[in-house]
C-alpha positions as CSV (number, residue, x, y, z in Angstrom):
1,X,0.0,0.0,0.0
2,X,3.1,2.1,0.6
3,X,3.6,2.5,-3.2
4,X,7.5,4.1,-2.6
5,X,7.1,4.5,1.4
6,X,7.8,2.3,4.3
7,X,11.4,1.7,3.1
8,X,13.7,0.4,5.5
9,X,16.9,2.4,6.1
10,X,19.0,0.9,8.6
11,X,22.2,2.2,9.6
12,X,25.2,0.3,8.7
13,X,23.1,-2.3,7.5
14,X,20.6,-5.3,8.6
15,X,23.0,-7.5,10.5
16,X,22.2,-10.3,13.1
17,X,23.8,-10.0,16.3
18,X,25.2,-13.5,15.6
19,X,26.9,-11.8,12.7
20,X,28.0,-8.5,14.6
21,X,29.5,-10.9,17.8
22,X,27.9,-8.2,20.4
23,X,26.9,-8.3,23.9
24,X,24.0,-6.7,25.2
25,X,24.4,-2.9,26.0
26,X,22.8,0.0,27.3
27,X,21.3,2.7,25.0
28,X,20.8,6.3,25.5
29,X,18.8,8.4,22.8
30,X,16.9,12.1,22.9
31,X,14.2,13.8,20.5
32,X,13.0,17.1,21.0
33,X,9.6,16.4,22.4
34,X,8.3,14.0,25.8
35,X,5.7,11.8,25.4
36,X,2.9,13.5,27.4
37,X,1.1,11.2,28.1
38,X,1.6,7.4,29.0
39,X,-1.9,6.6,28.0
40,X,-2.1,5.1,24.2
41,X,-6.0,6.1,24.2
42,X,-5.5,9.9,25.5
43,X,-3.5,11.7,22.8
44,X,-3.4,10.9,18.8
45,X,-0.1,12.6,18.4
46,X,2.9,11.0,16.9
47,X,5.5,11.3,19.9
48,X,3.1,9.4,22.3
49,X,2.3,6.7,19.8
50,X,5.5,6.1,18.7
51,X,7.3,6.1,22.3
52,X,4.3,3.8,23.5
53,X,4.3,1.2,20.8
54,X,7.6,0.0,22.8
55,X,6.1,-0.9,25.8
56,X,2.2,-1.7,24.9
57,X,1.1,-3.6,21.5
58,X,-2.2,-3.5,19.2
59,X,-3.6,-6.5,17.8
60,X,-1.5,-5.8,14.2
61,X,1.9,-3.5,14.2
62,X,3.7,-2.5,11.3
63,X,7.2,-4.0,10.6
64,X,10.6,-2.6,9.4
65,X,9.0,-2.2,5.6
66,X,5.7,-0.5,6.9
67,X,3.9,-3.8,6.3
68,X,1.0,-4.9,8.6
69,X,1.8,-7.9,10.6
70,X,0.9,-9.9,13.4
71,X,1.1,-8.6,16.8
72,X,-1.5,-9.7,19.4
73,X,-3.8,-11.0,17.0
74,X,-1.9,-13.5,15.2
75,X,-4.4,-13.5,12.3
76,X,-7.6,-11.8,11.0
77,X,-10.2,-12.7,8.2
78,X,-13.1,-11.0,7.1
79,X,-16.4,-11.7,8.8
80,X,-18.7,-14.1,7.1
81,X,-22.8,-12.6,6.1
82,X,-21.7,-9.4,7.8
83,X,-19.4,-6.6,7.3
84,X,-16.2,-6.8,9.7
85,X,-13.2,-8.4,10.8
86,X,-12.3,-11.4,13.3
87,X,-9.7,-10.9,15.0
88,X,-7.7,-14.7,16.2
89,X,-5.7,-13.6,19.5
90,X,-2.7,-14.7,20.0
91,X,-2.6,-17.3,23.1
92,X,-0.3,-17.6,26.0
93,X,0.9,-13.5,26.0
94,X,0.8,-11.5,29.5
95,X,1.0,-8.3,30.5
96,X,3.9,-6.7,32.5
97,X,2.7,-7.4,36.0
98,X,1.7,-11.1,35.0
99,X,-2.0,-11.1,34.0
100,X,-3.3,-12.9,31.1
101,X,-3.9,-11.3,28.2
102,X,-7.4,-12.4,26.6
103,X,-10.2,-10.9,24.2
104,X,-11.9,-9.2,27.5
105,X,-8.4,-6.5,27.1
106,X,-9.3,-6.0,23.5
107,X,-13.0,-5.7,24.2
108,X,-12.5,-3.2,27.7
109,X,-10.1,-1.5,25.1
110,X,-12.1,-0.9,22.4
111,X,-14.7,0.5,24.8
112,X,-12.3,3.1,26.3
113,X,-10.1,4.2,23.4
114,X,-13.6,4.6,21.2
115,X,-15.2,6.7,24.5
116,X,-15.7,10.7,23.8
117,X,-13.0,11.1,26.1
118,X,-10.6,9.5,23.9
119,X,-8.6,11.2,21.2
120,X,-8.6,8.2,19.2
121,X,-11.9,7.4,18.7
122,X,-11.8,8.2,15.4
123,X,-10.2,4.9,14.8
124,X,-13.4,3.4,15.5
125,X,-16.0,5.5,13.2
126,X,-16.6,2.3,10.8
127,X,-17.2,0.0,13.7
128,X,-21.0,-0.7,14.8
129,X,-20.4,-3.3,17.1
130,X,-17.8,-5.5,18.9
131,X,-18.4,-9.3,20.2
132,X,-16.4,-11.7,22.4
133,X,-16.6,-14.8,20.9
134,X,-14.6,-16.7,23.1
135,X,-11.2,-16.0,24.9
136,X,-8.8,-15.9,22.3
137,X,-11.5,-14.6,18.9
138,X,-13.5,-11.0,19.1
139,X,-15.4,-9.8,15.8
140,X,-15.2,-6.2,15.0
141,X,-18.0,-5.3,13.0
142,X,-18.3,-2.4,10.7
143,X,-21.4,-0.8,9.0
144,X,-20.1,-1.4,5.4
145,X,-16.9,-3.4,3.9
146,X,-14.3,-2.0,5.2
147,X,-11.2,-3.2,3.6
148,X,-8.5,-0.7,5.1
149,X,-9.7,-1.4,8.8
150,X,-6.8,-4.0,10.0
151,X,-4.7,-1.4,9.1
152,X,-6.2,1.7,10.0
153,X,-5.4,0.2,14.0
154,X,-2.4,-0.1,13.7
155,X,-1.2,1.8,16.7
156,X,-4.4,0.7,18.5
157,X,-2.8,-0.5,21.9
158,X,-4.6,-3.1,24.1
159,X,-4.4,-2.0,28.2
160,X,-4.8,-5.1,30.6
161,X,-8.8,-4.4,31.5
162,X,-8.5,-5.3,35.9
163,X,-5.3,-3.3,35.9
164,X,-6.6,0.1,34.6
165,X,-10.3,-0.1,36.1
166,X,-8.6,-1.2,39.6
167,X,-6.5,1.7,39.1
168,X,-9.3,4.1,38.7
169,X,-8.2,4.8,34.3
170,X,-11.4,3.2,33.1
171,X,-11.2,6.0,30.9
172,X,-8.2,8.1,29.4
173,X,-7.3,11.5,30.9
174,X,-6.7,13.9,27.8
175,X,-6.0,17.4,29.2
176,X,-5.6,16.3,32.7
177,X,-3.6,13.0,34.6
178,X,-4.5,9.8,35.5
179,X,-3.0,6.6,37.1
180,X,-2.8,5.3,33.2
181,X,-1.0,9.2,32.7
182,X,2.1,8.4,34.3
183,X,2.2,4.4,34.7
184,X,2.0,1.3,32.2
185,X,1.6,-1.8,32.0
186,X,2.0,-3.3,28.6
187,X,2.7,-6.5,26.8
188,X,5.8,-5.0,24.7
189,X,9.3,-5.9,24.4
190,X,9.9,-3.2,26.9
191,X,8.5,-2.1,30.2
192,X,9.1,1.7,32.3
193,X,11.7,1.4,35.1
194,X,11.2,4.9,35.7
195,X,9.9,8.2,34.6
196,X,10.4,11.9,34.9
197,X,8.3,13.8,32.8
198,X,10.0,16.0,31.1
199,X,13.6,15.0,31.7
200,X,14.3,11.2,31.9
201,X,12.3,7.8,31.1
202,X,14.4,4.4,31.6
203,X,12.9,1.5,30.0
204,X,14.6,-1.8,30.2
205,X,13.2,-5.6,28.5
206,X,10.7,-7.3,29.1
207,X,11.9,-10.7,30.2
208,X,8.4,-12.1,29.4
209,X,8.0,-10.9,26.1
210,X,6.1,-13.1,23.8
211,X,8.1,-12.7,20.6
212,X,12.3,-12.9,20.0
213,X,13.8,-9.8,20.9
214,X,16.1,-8.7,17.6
215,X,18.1,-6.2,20.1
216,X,20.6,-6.7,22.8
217,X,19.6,-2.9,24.4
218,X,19.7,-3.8,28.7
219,X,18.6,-0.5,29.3
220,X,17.4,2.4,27.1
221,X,17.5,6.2,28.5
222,X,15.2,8.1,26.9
223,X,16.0,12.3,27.6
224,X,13.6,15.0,25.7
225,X,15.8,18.6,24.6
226,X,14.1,21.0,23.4
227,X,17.0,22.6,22.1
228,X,18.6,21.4,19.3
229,X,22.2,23.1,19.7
230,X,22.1,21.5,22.9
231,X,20.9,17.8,21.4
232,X,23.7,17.6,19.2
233,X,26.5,18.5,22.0
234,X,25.2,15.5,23.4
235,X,25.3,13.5,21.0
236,X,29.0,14.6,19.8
237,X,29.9,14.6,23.4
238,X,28.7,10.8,23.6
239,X,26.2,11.6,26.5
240,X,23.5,9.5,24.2
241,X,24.2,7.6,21.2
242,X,21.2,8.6,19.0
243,X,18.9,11.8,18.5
244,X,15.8,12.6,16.4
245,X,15.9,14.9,14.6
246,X,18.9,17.1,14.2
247,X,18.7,20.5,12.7
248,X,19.3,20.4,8.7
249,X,22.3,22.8,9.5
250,X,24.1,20.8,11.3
251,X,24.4,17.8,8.9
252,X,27.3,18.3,7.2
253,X,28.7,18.8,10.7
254,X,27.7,15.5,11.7
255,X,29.2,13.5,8.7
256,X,31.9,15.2,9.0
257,X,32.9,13.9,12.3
258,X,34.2,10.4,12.3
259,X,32.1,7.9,14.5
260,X,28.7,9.3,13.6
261,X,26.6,8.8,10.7
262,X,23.1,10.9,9.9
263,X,20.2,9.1,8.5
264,X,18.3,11.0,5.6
265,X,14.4,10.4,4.4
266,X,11.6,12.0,3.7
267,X,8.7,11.3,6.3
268,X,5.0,10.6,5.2
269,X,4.3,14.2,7.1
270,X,2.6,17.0,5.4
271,X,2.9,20.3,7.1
272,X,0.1,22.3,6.9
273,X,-1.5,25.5,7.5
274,X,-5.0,25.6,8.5
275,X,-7.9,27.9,9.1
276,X,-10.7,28.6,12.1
277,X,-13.5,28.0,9.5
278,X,-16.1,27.9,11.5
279,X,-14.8,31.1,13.8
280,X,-17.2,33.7,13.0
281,X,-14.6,36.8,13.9
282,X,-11.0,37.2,14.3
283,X,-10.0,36.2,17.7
284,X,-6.5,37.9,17.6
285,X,-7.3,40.7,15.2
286,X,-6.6,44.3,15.6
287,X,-8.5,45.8,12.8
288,X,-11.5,43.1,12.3
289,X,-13.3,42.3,14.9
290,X,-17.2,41.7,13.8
291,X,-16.0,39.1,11.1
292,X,-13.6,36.2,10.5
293,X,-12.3,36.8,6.8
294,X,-11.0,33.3,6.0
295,X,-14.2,32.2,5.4
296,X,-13.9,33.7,2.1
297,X,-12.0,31.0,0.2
298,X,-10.6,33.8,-1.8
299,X,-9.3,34.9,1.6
300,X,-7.8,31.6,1.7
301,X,-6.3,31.2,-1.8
302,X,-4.5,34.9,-1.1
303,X,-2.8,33.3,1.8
304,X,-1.6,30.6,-0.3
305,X,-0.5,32.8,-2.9
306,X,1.5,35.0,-0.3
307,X,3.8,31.7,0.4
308,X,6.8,31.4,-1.6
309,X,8.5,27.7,-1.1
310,X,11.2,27.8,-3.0
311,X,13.3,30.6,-0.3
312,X,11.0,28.1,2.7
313,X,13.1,24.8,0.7
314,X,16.4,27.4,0.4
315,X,16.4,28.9,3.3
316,X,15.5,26.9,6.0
317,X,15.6,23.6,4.6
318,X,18.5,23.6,2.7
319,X,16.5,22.0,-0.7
320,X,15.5,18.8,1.6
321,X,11.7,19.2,1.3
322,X,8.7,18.9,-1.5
323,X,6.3,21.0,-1.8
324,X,2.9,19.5,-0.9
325,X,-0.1,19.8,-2.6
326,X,-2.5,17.2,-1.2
327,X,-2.7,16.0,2.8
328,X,-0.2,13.6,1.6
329,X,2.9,13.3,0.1
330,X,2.9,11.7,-3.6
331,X,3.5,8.1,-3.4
332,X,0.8,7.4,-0.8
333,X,-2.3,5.3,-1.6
334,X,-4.8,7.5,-3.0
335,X,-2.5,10.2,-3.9
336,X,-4.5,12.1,-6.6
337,X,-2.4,12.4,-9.9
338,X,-5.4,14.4,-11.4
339,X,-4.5,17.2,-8.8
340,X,-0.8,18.0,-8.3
341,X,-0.8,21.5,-8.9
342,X,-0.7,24.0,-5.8
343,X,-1.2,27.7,-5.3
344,X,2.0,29.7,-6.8
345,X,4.0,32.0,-4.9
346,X,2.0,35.5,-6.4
347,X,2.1,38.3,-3.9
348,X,0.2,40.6,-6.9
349,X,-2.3,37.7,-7.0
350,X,-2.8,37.4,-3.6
351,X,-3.4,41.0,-3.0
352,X,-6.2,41.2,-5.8
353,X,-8.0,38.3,-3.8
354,X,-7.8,40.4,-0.8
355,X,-9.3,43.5,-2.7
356,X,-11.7,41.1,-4.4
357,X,-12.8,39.7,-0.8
358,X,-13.0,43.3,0.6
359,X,-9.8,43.7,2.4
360,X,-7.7,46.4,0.3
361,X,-5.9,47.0,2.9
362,X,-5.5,43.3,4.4
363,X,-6.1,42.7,7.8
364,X,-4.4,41.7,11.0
365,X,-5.1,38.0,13.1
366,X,-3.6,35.5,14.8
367,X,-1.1,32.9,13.9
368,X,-0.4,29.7,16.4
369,X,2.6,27.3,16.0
370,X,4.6,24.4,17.7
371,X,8.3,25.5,18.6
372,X,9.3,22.0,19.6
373,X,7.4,19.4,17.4
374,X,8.3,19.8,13.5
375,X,11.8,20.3,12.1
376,X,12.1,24.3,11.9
377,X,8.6,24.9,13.0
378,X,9.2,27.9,14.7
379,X,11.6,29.2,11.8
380,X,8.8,28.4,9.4
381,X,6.2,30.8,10.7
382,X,8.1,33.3,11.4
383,X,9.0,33.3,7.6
384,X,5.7,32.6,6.5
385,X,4.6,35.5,8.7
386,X,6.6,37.9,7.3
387,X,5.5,36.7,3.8
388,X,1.9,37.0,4.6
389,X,2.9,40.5,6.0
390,X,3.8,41.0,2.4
391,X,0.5,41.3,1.0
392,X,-1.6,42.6,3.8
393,X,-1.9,39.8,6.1
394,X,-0.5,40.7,9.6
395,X,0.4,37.7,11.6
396,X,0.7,38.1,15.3
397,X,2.7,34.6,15.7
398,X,2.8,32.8,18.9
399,X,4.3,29.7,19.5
400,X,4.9,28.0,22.6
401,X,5.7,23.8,23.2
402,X,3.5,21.2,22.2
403,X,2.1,20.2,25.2
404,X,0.2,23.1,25.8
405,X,-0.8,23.4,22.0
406,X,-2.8,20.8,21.5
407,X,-5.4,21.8,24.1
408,X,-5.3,25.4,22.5
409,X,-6.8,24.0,19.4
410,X,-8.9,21.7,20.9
411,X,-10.1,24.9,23.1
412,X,-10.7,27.1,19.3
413,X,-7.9,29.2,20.6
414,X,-6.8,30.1,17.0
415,X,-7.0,32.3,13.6
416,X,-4.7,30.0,11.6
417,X,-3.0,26.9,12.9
418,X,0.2,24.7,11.8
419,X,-0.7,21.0,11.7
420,X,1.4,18.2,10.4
421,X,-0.1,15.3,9.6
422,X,1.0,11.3,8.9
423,X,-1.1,9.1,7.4
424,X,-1.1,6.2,10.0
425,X,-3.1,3.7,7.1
426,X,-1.3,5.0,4.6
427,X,-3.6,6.1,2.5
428,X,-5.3,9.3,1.6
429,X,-8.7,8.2,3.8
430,X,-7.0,8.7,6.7
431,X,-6.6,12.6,6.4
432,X,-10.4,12.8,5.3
433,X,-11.2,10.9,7.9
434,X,-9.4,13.0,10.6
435,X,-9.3,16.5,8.9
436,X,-11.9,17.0,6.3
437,X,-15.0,15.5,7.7
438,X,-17.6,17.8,9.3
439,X,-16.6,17.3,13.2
440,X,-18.9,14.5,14.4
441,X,-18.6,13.1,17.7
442,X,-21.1,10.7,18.1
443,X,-20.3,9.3,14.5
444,X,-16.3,9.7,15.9
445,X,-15.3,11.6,12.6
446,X,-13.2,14.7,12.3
447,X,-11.4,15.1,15.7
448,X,-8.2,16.6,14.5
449,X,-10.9,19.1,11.6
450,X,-9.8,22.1,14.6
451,X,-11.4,24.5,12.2
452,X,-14.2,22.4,11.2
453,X,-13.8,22.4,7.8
454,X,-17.2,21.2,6.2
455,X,-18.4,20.1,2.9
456,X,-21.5,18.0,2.6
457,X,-20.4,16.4,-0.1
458,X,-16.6,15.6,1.5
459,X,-18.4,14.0,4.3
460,X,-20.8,12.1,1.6
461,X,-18.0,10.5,0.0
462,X,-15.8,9.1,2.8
463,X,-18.1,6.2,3.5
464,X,-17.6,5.1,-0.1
465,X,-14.5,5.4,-0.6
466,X,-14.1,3.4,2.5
467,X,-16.0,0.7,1.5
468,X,-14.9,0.6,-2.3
469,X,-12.9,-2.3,-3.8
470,X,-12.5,-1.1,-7.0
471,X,-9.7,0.7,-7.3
472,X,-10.6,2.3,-10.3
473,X,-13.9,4.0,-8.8
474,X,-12.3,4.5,-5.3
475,X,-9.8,6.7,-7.3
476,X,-11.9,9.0,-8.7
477,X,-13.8,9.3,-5.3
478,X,-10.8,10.5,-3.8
479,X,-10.0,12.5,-7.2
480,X,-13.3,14.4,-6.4
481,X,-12.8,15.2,-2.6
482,X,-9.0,16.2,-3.4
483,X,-10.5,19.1,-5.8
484,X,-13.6,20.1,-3.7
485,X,-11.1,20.5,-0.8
486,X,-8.2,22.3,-2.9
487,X,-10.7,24.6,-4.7
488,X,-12.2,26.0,-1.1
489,X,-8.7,25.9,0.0
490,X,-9.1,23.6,3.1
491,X,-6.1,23.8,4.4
492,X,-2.8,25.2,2.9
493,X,-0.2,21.9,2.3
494,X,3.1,23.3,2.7
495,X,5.9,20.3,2.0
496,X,6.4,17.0,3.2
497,X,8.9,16.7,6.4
498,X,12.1,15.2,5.8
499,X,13.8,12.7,8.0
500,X,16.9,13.7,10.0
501,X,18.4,11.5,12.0
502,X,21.4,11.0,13.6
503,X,23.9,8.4,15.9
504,X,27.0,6.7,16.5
505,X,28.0,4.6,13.6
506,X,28.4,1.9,16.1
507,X,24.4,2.0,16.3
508,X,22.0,-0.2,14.1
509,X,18.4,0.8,14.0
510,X,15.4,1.3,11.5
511,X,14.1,4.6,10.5
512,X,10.8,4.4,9.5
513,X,8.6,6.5,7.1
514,X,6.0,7.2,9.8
515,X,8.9,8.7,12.0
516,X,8.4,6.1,14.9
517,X,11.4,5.0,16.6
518,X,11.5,1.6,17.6
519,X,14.0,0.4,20.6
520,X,13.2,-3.6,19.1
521,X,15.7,-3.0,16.3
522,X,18.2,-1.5,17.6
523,X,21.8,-3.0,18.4
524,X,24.2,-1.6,19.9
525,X,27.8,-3.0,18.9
């Protein structure tokens, strides 16, 4: 389904640690943003998924090649007279503090990550029902064919049912803490020795893992720095032997030095820009109060217009990126050939939409981004503010760290918004799913749509595209939404995130396209 993503680029190259003679070692990596949760059901961000797929496991998990595999189911076939899934569990498996791992987990599970106070019940929208058939089978049934649903849970995580209702984490704590915020208790190759939030987690193996550990890591540090001048002194220093990402700047720095090597890809990330479209005024404007002008799409297009990518790739990126002009990069399932063109950089165009729309003069409003979660995210808006300054739009920019910016969306704290987005199916339903749908909660569609971008006939189509076999027809389903949603200017794709990584060259690992880090590959020698 990857179609040219989910490659496998491991450092130094795929060796067995037969062939490499090593002993088992501890490991010591950094990234710029903690987990902030340890709760797989509470936040849908990457940094939580991907940190937490090494201690708790879904019923399929995606391998070195981005391929779907077994994982706590250890095989699933499609329901018979009924639309759906069953699911065979895999027998024998336990969870960190001994208990048995059966269908009631996935079924308790189910029930709390598909909850309203879950941000990933989305995952769930297809499903109509659930049922236990016996200990080791549970059939997930879903209100049409659903071929893409397997791997659309992907980093669904099963919690042991008696442990998190006896610890009073029935349900998931999003913007506040629970007992399931801070501990875990997982069937994963690795378990939490100990955690500081904010400045140190220690993981070491779990002895009573189910499958054959492919590292020899005894214990694995895991420190969060924010700053990335910092990050690399400690990786040049040898304070930790791997950090992700490092600053495009300093790559050449890095090969340069002997004992390190950088790893370079492009991630399944688009970065985006997008709008409060259902904000009826300006919440951070100084000139326009009784009105929210990007609701005019031609508001919109000038925005786009006002962008100029190529000086973004130059200048900041150091010509590492593509320009994006879908919610996914080109190579994804359902990429739309039919619509590859994006907005030109044309101040002089922008500035008639504005006239056209009513605003001469532009306007001034408010412009909310991450300083600790994208490669360059702070340097981007504060270029793309002074770009939009250009033709009229004043941004006041604020940025601040991740953890408080999630809830500031969630809260409609915004004008405009930067959003990246991954694909976690792989394919371009996921994004429609998640950020073009009308927000629906009790349907569980739409929960990262901040804005609440709607289109009635958007919303009409995803069903049917996520039911359709043909690939033919789905095609020119998702050809149709990719125009609707690129004509009203949806959102404003930027480029697709590139992949920086870098470690000691005596460090095997996998970089994956979905930018998850995973301690089960890595080997120390």
């Amino acid at each position: 389904m990857s179609r040219g993503f989910g490659k496998s680029f491991v450092l130094g190259g795929a060796l067995s640690l037969a062939a490499l003679g090593v002993q088992a070692e501890s490991f010591n990596w950094a990234s710029t943003t903690d987990p902030q949760t340890m709760d797989p059901h509470a936040v849908n961000s990457a940094p939580v998924l991907s940190f937490l797929n090494n201690i708790y496991e879904g019923l399929v998990r995606r391998g070195q090649d981005m391929s779907i595999e077994p994982s706590l189911a250890t095989s699933w076939v499609p329901l018979e007279g009924e639309n759906g899934w069953r699911f065979n569990l895999r027998q024998g498996v336990t969870f960190q503090d001994g208990a048995a791992f059966t269908a009631a987990d996935v079924m308790f599970s189910y029930e709390r990550a598909s909850n309203e106070a879950a941000d990933v019940r989305s995952w769930f929208a297809p499903v109509t029902e659930v049922r236990v058939v016996d200990d080791f089978t549970i059939d997930f049934v879903t209100s049409a064919p659903n071929p893409l649903f397997p791997s659309s849970i992907a980093n669904f995580m099963i919690l042991d049912a008696d442990w998190a209702t006896s610890n009073d984490a029935a349900l998931p704590a999003r913007d506040a803490e629970n007992f399931a915020t801070l501990n875990v208790n997982g069937t994963g190759p690795f378990i939490v020795a100990s955690r500081d939030p904010g400045v140190k987690t220690v993981l070491t193996p779990n002895a009573n893992w189910w499958d054959e550990a492919a590292h020899n890591v005894t214990e694995a540090t895991f420190t969060p720095i924010g700053n990335s001048a910092t990050g690399l002194a400690a990786l040049l220093s040898g304070d930790i032997d791997f950090i992700q990402p490092i600053p495009l700047q300093d790559v050449e720095q890095v090969e340069s030095r002997e004992g390190f090597n950088v790893l370079e890809g492009e991630e399944t990330r688009v970065i985006m820009f997008g709008f409060g479209h259902e904000h009826d005024t300006l919440l951070y404007s100084n000139d326009v109060t009784d009105v929210n002008p990007f609701q005019d799409p031609r508001v919109r297009l000038a925005a786009a217009h006002a962008i100029d990518m190529a000086s973004i790739d130059r200048v900041l990126f150091r010509g590492k990126i593509e320009a994006a002009n879908q919610l996914v990069p080109a190579g994804i399932s359902g990429y739309s050939e039919a619509n590859q063109s994006r907005p030109d950089y044309n101040p002089d165009r922008a500035k008639e939409l504005l006239a056209e729309a009513g605003y001469p003069d532009g306007f001034s409003f408010g412009l909310k981004c991450t300083n600790d979660r994208y490669i360059n995210d702070e340097a981007l808006c504060r270029a793309a503010a002074s770009m939009f300054a250009a033709v009229g739009l004043n941004a006041e920019l604020s940025t601040g760290p991740v953890r408080d910016y999630w809830p500031q969306l969630r809260e409609d704290d915004f004008d405009m918004y930067l959003l990246g987005w991954s694909p976690g199916t792989f394919d371009m339903e996921h994004p429609v799913r998640f950020l073009l749908h009308t927000q629906d909660d009790e349907a569980r569609l739409g929960s990262w749509n901040f804005g609440n971008y709607s289109n009635a006939r958007v919303d009409e189509l995803l069903p049917l595209i996520q039911q359709e076999i043909d690939p033919a027809a789905r095609q020119a389903m998702i050809d149709e939404i990719v125009a609707i949603t690129q004509e009203e200017v949806a959102y404003i794709p930027l480029y697709t995130q590139p992949l920086i990584w870098a470690a000691k060259d005596n460090i095997y690992l996998t970089q994956r396209a979905d930018n998850f880090f995973m301690l089960r590959w890595v080997t120390v020698n």
